[in-house]
N, C-alpha and C positions, 0 to 999 in steps of 0.2 A: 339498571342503567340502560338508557337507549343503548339503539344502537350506532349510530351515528358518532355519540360522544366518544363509543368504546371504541370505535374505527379511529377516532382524530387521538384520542389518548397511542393506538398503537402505534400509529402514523408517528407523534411526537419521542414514543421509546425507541424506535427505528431510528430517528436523526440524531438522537441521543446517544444512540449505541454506537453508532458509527462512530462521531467523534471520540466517543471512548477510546473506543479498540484504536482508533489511530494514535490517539494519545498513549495510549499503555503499550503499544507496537513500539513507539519510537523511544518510550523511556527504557522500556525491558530490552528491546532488540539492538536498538543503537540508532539513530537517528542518519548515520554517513552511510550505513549499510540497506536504509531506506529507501535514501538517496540515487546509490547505483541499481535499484530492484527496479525491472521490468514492470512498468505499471500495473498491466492487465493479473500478476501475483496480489498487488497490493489492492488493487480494485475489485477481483473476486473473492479472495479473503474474506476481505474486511466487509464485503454487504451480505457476503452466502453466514458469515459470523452473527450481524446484527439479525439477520432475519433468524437466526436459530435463536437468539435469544430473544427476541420476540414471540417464536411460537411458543418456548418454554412459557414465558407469563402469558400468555394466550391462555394456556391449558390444553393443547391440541398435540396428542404422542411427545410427551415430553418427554416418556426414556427414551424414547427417538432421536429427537431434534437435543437432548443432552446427549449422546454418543457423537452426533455428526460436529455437533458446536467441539467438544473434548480432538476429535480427530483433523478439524479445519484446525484448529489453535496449534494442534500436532505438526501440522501441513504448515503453519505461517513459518514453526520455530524451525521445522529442518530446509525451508527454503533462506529463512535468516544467516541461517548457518552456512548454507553454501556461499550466499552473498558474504560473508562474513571472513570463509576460508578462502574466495578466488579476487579478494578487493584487491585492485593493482597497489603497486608497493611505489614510493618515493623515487625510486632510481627506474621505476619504468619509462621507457623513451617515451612510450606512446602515450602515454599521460601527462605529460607536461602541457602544463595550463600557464605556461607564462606570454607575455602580450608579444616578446620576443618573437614568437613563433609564428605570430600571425600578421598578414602580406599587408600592407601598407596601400594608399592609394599610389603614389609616387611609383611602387615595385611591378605594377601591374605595365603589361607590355600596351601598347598603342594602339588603340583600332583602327582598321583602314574600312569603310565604307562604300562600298559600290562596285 
């Protein structure tokens, strides 16, 4: 197989994988606890993941690049979990998302200019 085509087939399992793992993230893990997760968790996960299973079909240290992919997925589930254990609760004040809370054009005071 060239080599060219074997570069665009990996390129194609790469954007593949990702949306995988996003999808199987937010079925297994919960989707509201994805929600509250600090991006840059879900953003290096999930590409440092595709790229290990990338390298695995590569063929390049794949008992390698299978321990680190086994220990990132380790990594996604015990940061799930904290996302999971510290989600605010119903009667938290500071969570309240209702339109009540938020200031009105009318409520806002006057500007004086000059």
């Amino acid at each position: 197989m060239p080599n060219r085509l074997y570069r665009l087939l990996l390129i194609a399992e790469f954007l593949v994988a990702v949306q995988v793992l996003f999808t199987f993230w937010s079925q297994v893990g919960g989707q509201s606890h994805l929600d509250l997760m600090f991006w840059p968790w879900k953003f290096g996960l999930s590409l440092f993941a595709a790229a290990m299973i990338v390298a695995i079909s590569a063929g390049r240290r794949t008992s390698l690049a299978l321990a680190l992919l086994v220990l990132t997925l380790m990594t996604a589930a015990m940061v799930t979990y904290y996302y999971h254990l510290n989600e605010p609760s119903e009667q938290d004040p500071e969570f309240q998302d209702t339109p009540a809370s938020y200031q009105t054009r009318q409520e806002f005071a006057p500007r004086i200019i000059g």
